[in-house]
C-alpha positions as CSV (number, residue, x, y, z in Angstrom):
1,X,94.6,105.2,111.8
2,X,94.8,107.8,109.7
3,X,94.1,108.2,106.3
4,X,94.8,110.6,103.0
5,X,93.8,110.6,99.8
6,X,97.0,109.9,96.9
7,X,97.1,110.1,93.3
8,X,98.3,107.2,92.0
9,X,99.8,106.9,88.2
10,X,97.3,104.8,86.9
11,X,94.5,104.2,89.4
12,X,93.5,107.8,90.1
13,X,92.9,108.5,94.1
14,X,93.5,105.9,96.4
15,X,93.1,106.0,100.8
16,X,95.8,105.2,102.5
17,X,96.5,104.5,106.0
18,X,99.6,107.2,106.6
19,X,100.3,105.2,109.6
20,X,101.2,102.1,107.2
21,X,103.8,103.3,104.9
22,X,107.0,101.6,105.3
23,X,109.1,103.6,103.0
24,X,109.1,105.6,99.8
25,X,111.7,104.8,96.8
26,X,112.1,106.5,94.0
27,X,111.4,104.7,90.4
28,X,112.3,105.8,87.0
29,X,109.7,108.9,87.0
30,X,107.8,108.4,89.6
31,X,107.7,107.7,93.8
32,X,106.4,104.5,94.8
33,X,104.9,104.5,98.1
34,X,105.3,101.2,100.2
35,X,102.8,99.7,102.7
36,X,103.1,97.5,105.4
37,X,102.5,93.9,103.3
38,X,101.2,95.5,100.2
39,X,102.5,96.2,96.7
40,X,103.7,99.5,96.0
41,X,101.2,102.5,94.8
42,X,102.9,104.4,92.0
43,X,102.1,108.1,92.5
44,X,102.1,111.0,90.8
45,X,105.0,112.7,93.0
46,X,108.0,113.3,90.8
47,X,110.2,113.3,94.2
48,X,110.9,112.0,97.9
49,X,111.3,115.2,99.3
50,X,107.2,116.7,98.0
51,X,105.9,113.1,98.7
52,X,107.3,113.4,102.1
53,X,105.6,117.0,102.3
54,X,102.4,115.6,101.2
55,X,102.1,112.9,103.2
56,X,103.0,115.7,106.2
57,X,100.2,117.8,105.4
58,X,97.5,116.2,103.8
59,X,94.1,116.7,105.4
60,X,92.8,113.5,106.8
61,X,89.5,111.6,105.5
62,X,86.9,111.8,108.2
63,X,84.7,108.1,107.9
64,X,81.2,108.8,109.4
65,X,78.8,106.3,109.8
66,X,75.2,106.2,109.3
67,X,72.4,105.8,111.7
């Protein structure tokens, strides 16, 4: 797995599993990104084409556990 951090419209930063997005769809103003089973997460991206880029590039979170 592998996830990023995404600003959402109205929940501010949400992790994601990258490895779980089924598609992206454009809305009114906004991309909606679509998860395996879940209801969409509106974002902040304004189109397909920088979400994609994002989504490319964004750093992954590191989980560490403690001892």
């Amino acid at each position: 797995m592998r996830f990023i951090n995404i600003e959402s419209k109205h929940n501010g930063p949400v992790a994601i599993n990258a490895n779980a997005i089924s598609s992206l769809q454009m809305g009114h103003d906004v991309v909606y990104i679509y998860l395996s089973g879940d209801k969409p997460i509106a974002t902040q991206f304004t189109d397909i084409a920088h979400a994609i880029d994002y989504i490319q590039r964004a750093s992954s979170i590191s989980l560490t556990q403690g001892v």
